[in-house]
N, C-alpha and C positions, 0 to 999 in steps of 0.2 A: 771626693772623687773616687769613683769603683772602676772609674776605666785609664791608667795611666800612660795606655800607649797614644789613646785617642786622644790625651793631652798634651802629651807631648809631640805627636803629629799637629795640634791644633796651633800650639806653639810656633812650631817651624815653619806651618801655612802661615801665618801670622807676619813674621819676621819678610817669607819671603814677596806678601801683597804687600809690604812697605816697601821691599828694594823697588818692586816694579812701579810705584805709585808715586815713588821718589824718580826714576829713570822717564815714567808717563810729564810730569808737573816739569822738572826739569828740562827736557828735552834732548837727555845724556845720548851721544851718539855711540852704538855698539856695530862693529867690525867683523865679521865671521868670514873666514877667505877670502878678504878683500871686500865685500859685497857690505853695503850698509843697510843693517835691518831697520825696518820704520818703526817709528815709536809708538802709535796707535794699540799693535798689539799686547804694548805694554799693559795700557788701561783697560783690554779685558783680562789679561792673565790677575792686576789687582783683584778684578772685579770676582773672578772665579775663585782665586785663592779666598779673598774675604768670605766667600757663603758657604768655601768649604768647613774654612778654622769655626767659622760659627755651628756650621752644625758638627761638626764633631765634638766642638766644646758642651752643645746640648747632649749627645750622645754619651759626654764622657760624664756628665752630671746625673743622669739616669740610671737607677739600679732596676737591676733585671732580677727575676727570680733563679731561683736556682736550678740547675738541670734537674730534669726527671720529675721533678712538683707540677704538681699542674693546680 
C-alpha cells in the first residue's frame, strides 16, 4: 500500500456502511430532538460509504510516479 491515509479513511468508510446497513436490515430506531429519523436513509448512506471505501481502497493500491518525473 503507498497510500496509508486512503487506507485507513477506506477502513473507517468500511466500518461505518456496516453500522448503517446493520441500522437499514434491522430497522434500529434513531431519536434526534425528539423527532424520529426514517431508516431508508440509512440504505443509501451504506450504499455511498460502500463505493467510497472501494475506491479509495483502489486509490490506495495505485502507485503514482514521483513529483517532477514525467
Amino acid at each position: 500500500m503507498k497510500r496509508p491515509a486512503s487506507l485507513m479513511a477506506a477502513v473507517l468508510f468500511i466500518f461505518m456502511a456496516i453500522g448503517q446497513l446493520i441500522r437499514f436490515i434491522f430497522g434500529l430506531s434513531v431519536f434526534i430532538g425528539g423527532i424520529e429519523i426514517p431508516v431508508w436513509p440509512s440504505g443509501v448512506a451504506a450504499m455511498v460509504l460502500a463505493v467510497l471505501a472501494v475506491w479509495l481502497l483502489k486509490e490506495a493500491s495505485r502507485s503514482f510516479p514521483p513529483i517532477g518525473s514525467e
